[in-house]
KOLFISE-380537 format. One record per residue (C-alpha): residue in three letters; x, y, z. Coordinates in steps of 0.2 Angstrom, whole numbers, padded with zeros to 4 digits. Layout:
// KOLFISE-380537
+--------+-------+-------+-------+
| residu |     x |     y |     z |
+--------+-------+-------+-------+
|    ala |     X |     Y |     Z |
...
+--------+-------+-------+-------+
***
This chain:
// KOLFISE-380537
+--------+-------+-------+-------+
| residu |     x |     y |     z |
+--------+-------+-------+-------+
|    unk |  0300 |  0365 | -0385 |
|    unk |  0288 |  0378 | -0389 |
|    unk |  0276 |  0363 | -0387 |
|    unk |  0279 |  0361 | -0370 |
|    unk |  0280 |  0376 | -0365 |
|    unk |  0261 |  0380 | -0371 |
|    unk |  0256 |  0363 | -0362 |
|    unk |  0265 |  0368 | -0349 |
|    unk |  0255 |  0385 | -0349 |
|    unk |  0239 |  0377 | -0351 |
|    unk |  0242 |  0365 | -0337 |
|    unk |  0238 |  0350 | -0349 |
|    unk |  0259 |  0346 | -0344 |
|    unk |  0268 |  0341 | -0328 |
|    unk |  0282 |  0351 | -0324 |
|    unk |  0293 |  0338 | -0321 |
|    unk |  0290 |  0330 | -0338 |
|    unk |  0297 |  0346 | -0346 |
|    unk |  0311 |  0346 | -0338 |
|    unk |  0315 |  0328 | -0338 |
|    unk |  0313 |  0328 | -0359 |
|    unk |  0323 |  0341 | -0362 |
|    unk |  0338 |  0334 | -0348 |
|    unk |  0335 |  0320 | -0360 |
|    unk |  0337 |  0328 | -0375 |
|    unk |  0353 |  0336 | -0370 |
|    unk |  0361 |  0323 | -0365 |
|    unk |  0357 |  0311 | -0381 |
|    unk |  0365 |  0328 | -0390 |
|    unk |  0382 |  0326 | -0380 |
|    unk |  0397 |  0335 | -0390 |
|    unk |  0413 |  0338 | -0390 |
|    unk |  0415 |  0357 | -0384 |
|    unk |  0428 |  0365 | -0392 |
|    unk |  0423 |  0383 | -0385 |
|    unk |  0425 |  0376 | -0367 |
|    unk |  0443 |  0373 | -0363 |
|    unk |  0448 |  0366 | -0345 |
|    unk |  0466 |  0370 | -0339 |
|    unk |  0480 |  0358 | -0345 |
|    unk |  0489 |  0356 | -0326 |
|    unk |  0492 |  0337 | -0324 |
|    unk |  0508 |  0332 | -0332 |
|    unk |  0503 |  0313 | -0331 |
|    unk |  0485 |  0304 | -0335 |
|    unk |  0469 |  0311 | -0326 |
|    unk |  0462 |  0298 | -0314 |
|    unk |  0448 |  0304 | -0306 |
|    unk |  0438 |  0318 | -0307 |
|    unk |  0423 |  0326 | -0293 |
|    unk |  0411 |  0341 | -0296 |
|    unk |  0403 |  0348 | -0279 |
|    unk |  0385 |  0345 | -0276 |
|    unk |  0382 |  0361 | -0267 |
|    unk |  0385 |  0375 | -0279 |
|    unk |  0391 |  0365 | -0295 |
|    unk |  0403 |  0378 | -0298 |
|    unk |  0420 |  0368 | -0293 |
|    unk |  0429 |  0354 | -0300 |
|    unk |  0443 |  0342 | -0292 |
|    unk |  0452 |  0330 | -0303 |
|    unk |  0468 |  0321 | -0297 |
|    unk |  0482 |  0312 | -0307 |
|    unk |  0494 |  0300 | -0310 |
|    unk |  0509 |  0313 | -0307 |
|    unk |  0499 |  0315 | -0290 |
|    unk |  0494 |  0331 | -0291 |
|    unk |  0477 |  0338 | -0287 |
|    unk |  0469 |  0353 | -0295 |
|    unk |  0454 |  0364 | -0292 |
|    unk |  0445 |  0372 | -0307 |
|    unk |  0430 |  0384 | -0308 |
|    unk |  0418 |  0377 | -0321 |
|    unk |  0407 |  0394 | -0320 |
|    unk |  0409 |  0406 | -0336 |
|    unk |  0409 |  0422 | -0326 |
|    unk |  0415 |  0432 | -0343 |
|    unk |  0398 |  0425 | -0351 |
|    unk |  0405 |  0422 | -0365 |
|    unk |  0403 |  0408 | -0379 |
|    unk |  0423 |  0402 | -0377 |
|    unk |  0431 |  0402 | -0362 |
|    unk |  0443 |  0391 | -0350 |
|    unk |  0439 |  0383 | -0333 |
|    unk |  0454 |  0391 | -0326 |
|    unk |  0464 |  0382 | -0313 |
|    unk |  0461 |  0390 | -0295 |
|    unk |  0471 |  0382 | -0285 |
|    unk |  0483 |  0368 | -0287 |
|    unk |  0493 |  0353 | -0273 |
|    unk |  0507 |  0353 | -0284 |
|    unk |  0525 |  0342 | -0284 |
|    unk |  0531 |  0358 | -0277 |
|    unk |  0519 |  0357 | -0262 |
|    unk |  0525 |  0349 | -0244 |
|    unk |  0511 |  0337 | -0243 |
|    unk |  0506 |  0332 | -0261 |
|    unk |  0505 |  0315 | -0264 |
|    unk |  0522 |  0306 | -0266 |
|    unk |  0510 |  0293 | -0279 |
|    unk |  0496 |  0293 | -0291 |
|    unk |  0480 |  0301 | -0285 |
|    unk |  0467 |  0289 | -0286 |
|    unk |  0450 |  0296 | -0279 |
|    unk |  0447 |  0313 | -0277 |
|    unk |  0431 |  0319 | -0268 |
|    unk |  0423 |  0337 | -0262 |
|    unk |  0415 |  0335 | -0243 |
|    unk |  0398 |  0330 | -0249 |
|    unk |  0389 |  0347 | -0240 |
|    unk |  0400 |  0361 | -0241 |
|    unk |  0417 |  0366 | -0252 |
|    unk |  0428 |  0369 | -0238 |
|    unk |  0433 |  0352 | -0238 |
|    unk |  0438 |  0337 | -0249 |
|    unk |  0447 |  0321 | -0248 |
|    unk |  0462 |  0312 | -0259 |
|    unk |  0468 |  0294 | -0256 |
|    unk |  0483 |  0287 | -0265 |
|    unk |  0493 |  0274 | -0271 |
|    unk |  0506 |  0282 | -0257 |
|    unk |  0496 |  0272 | -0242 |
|    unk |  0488 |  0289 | -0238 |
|    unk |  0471 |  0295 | -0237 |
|    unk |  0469 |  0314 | -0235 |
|    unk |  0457 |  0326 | -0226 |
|    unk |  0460 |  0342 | -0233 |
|    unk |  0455 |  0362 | -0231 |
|    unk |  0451 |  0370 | -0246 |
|    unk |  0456 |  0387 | -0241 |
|    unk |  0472 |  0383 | -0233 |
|    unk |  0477 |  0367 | -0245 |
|    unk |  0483 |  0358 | -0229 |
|    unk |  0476 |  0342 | -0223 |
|    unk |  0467 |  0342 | -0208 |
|    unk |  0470 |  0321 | -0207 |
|    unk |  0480 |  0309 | -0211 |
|    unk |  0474 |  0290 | -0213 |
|    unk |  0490 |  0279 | -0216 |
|    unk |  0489 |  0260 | -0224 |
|    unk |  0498 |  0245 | -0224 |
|    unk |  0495 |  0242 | -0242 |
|    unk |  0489 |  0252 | -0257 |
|    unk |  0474 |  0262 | -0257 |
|    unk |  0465 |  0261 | -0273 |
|    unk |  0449 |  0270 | -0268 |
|    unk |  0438 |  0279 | -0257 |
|    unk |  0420 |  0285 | -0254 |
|    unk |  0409 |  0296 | -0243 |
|    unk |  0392 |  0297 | -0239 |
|    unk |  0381 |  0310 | -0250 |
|    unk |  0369 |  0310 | -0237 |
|    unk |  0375 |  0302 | -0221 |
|    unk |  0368 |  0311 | -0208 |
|    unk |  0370 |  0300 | -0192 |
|    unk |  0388 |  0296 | -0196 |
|    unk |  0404 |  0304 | -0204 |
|    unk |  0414 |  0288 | -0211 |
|    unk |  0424 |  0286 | -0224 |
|    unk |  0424 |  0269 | -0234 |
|    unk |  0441 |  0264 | -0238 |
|    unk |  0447 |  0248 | -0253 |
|    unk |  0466 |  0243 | -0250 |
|    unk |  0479 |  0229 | -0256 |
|    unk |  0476 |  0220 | -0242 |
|    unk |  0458 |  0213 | -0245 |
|    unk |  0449 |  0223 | -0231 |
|    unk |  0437 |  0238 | -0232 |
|    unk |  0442 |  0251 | -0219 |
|    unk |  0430 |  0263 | -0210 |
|    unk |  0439 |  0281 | -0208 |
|    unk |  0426 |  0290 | -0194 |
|    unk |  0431 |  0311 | -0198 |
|    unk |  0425 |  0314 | -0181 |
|    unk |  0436 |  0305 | -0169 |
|    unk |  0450 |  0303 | -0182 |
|    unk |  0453 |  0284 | -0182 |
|    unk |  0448 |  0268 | -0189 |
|    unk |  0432 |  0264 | -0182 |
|    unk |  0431 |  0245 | -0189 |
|    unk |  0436 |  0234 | -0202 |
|    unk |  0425 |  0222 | -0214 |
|    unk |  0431 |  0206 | -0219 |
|    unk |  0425 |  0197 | -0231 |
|    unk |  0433 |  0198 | -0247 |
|    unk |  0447 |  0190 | -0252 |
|    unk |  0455 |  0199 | -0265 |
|    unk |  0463 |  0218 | -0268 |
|    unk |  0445 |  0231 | -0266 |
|    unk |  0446 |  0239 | -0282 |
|    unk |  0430 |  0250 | -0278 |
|    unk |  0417 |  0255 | -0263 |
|    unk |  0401 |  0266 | -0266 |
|    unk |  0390 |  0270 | -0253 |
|    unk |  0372 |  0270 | -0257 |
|    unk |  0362 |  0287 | -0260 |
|    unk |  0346 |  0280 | -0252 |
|    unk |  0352 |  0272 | -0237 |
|    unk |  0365 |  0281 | -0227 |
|    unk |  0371 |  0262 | -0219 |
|    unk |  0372 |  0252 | -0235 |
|    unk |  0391 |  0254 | -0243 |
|    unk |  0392 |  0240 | -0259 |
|    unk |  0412 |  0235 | -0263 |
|    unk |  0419 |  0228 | -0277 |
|    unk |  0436 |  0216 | -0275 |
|    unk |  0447 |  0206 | -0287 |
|    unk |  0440 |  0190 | -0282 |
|    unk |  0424 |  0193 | -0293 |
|    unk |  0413 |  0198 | -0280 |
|    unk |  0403 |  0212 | -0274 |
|    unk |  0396 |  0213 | -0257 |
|    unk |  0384 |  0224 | -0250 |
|    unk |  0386 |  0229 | -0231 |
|    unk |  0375 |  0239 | -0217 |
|    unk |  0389 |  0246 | -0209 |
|    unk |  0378 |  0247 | -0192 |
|    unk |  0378 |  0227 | -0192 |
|    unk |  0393 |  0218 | -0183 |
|    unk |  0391 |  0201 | -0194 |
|    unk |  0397 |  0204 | -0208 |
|    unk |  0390 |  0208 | -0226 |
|    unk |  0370 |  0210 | -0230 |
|    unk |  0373 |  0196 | -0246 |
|    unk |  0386 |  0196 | -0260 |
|    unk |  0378 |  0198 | -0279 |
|    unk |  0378 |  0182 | -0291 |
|    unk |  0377 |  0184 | -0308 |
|    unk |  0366 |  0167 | -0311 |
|    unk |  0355 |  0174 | -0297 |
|    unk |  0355 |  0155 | -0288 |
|    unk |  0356 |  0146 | -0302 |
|    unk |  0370 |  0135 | -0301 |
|    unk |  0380 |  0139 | -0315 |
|    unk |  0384 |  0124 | -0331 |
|    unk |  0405 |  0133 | -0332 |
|    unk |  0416 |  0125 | -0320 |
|    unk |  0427 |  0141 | -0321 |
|    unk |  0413 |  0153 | -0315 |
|    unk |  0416 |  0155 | -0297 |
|    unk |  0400 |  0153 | -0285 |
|    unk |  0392 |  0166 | -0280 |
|    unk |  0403 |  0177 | -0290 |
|    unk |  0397 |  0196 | -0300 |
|    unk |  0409 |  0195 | -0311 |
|    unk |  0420 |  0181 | -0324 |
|    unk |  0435 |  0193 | -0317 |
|    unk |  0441 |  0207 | -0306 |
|    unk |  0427 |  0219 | -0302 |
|    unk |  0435 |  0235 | -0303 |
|    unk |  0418 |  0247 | -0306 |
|    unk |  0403 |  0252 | -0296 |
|    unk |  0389 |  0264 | -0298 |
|    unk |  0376 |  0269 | -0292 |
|    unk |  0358 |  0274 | -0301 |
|    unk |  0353 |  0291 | -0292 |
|    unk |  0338 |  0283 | -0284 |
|    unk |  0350 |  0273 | -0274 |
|    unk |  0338 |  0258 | -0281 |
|    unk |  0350 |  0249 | -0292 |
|    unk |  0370 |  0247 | -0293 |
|    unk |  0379 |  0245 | -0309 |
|    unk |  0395 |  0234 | -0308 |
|    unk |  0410 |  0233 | -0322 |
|    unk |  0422 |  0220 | -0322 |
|    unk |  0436 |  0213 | -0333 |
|    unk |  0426 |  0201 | -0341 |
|    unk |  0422 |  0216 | -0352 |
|    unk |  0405 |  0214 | -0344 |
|    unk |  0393 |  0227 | -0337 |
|    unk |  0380 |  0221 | -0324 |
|    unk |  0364 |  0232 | -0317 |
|    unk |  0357 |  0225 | -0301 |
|    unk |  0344 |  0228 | -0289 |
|    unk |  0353 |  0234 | -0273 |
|    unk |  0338 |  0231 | -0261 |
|    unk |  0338 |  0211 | -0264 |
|    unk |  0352 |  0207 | -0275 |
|    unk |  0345 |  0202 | -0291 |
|    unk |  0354 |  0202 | -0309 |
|    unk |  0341 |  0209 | -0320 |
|    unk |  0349 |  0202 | -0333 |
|    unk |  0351 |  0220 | -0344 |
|    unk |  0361 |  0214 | -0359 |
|    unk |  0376 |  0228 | -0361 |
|    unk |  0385 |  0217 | -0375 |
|    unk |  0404 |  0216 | -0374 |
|    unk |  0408 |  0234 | -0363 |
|    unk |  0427 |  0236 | -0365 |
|    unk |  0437 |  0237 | -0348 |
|    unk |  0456 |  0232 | -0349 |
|    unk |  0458 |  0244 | -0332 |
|    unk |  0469 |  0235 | -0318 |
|    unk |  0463 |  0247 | -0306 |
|    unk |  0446 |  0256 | -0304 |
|    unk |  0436 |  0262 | -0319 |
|    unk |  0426 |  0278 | -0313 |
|    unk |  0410 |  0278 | -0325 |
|    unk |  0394 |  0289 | -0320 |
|    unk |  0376 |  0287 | -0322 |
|    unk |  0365 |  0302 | -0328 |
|    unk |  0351 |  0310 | -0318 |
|    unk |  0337 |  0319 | -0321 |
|    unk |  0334 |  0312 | -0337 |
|    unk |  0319 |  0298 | -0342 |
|    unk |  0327 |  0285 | -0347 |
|    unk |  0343 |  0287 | -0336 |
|    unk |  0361 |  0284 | -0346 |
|    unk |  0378 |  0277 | -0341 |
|    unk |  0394 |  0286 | -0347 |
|    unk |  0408 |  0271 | -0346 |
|    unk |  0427 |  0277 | -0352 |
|    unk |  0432 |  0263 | -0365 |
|    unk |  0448 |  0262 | -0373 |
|    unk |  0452 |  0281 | -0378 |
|    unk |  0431 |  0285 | -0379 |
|    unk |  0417 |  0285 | -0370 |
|    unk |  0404 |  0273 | -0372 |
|    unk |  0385 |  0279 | -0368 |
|    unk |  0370 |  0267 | -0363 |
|    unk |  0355 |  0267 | -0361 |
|    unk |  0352 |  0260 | -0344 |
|    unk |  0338 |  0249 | -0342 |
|    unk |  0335 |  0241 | -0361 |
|    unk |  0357 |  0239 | -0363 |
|    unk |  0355 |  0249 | -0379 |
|    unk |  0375 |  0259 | -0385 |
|    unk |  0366 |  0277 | -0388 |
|    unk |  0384 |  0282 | -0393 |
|    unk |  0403 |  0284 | -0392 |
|    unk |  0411 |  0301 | -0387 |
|    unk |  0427 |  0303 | -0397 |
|    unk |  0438 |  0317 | -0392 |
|    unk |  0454 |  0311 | -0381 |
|    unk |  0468 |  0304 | -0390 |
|    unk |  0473 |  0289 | -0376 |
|    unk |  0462 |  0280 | -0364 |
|    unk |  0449 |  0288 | -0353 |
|    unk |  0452 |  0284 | -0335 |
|    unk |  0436 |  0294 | -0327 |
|    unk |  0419 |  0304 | -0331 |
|    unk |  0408 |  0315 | -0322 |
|    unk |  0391 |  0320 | -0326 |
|    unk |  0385 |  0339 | -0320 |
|    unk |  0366 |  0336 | -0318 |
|    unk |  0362 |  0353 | -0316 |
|    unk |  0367 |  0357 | -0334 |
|    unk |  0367 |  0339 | -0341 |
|    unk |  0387 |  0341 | -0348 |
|    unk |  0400 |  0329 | -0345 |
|    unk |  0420 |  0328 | -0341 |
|    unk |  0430 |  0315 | -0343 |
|    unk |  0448 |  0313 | -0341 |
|    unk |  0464 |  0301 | -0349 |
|    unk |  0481 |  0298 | -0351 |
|    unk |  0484 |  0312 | -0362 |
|    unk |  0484 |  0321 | -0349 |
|    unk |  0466 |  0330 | -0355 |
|    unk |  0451 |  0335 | -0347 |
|    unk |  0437 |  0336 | -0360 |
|    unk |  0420 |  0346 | -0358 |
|    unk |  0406 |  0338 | -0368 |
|    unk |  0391 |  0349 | -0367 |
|    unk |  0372 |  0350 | -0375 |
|    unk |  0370 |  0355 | -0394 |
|    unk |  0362 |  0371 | -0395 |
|    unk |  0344 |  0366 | -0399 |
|    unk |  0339 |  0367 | -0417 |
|    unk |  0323 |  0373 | -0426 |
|    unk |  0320 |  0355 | -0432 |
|    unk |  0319 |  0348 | -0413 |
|    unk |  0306 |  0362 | -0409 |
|    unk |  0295 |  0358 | -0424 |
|    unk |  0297 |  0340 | -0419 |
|    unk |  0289 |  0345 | -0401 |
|    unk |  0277 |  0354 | -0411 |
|    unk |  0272 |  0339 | -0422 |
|    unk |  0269 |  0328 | -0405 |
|    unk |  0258 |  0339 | -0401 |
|    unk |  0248 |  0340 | -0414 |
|    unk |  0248 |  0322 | -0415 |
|    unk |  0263 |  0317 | -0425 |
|    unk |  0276 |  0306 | -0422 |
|    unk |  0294 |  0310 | -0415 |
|    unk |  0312 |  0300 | -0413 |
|    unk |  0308 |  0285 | -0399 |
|    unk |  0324 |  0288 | -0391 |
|    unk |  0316 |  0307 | -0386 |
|    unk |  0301 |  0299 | -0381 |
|    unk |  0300 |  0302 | -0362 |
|    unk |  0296 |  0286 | -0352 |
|    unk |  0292 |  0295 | -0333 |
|    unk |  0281 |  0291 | -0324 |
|    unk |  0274 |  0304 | -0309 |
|    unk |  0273 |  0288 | -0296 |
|    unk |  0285 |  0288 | -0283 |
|    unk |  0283 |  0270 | -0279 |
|    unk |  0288 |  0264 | -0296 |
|    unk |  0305 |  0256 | -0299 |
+--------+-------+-------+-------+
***
């Protein structure tokens, strides 16, 4: 470190490259934080968890009791152990908590004084923080097993919207209704993301194998639906054409650039694609466990050079390196299956929750003396760990 922070000084070192190796160191030190202790609330499994993008200060998680809790992740005390207290909670006491498991939560992406729930209840909620009362009400026919809001939509206000019954719904916050429906799938959507490049481009994942990427602003249906053999008609008679997945695909992601999508399905398989044309680039995960019957909720790091994927597998998490396939790790901590993870980019920690019930901080080791010598050796010309080796490059055209 003290390395880079004489290059740094000297002007012989990009600023960004600085801080994209030490976001990368943190995050390949990822432990277990027993100093850090989030509120036990939830008196069943944790499902889904959201931290705002405005202030990074607040948390949501929501849970198979179909409660929803608000925690403050700050350590106002400033001390070495303390809890993420719970601030405010829609409990089984609460006239309009949900009657079902919770099973996406998410803050309003540009301010805190609003987030959304939707349920296994038929329900999609619009509520306001300070008042813990929802603005809206979307009702269903059938199940709803996922939702998802633009992070930066600016010319619209929908909310994307995966059901039992094999459509993907279109909740607009500003008149209150169902704007439109698109048809396409044929199976229950386990999963919908919007894009973080292109406010019109929402991908969906369904149980009949297939992810399809849509511009909403089109009336003719989807852009193109992903194929694992990338056209290439495929030698096993029981792969379905045009198909992402061996199985149900029941995970999305998003890389933060917006320029690739990561799918999950139940054929233990993990897939990263190329969102602008659809092409498998063929990253080789090996055998990524997934036995989920409803959406897994895995994240993606950001910041860091290479990226990382966090995906909940049995009762650890499983960490990736994104673009070479390589397991970096597996977080052990919770004592049944993780369900969810979300990764805090501002501080490179991570949260994850299961069905024990837990939500598990995994923060940063403290830096040690050895890492800084390490820095000091590259500079001088010696050699250092590959998987610290930084791989950024300043062009904004690549990738």
């Amino acid at each position: 470190m003290l390395g880079f922070l004489f290059a740094r000084q000297t002007g012989l070192e990009d600023p960004l490259h600085l801080k994209r190796a030490e976001s990368t160191r943190r995050v390949l030190t990822l432990e277990l934080n027993k100093d850090r202790i989030v509120d036990r609330i939830h008196g069943n499994g944790v499902n889904t968890l959201d931290i705002e993008a405005v202030e990074g200060k607040y948390m949501l998680s929501g849970g198979a009791d179909g409660v929803i809790v608000i925690y403050d992740l700050e350590n106002s005390s400033q001390k070495p152990q303390y809890t993420c207290k719970s601030i405010c909670t829609v409990g089984r006491s609460h006239r309009d908590v949900h009657k079902f498991s919770v099973e996406t939560v998410q803050w309003y992406p540009h301010d805190t004084g609003m987030f959304t729930s939707s349920s296994f209840d038929k329900t999609l909620k619009i509520w306001d923080t300070e008042t813990l009362i929802p603005a809206e009400i979307f009702s269903f026919e059938g199940t709803v097993y996922c939702h998802h809001m633009s992070p930066i939509a600016t010319k619209h206000s929908l909310i994307a919207v995966g059901t039992k019954d094999h459509k993907v719904q279109l909740c607009d916050l500003k008149s209150g209704s169902r704007s439109h429906i698109l048809q396409g799938h044929r199976g229950e959507i386990l999963s919908v993301k919007w894009s973080p490049r292109y406010e019109h481009i929402l991908a969906t994942a369904s149980t009949d194998s297939k992810v399809r990427l849509w511009d909403v602003r089109r009336a003719t249906g989807s852009l193109f639906t992903l194929d694992q053999h990338n056209g290439v008609k495929s030698k096993a008679a029981s792969e379905a054409a045009d198909s992402a997945h061996n199985g149900r695909v029941n995970g999305l992601c998003f890389t933060g650039d917006g320029l690739h999508l990561l799918t999950i399905g139940t054929d233990n398989r993990m897939r990263l694609w190329n969102s602008a044309n659809g092409e498998n680039t063929l990253v080789n995960y090996g055998k990524v466990y997934n036995e989920s019957r409803k959406g897994l909720k895995f994240t993606v790091s950001k910041g860091c050079s290479p990226e990382f994927v966090f995906v909940p597998s049995g009762s650890e998490i499983a960490v990736y390196a994104l673009f070479t396939g390589k397991l970096i790790t597996m977080l052990r901590g919770h004592y049944s299956y993780v369900d969810c993870c979300e990764f805090h980019p501002d501080y490179q920690d991570l949260y994850s929750g299961g069905k024990d019930c837990n939500i598990l901080a995994w923060i940063p080791a403290p830096r040690s003396p050895a890492l800084d010598d390490a820095d000091d050796q590259t500079k001088s010309g010696g050699s250092l760990n590959p998987a610290f080796e930084d791989a950024w490059s300043s062009s904004d055209d690549e990738g």
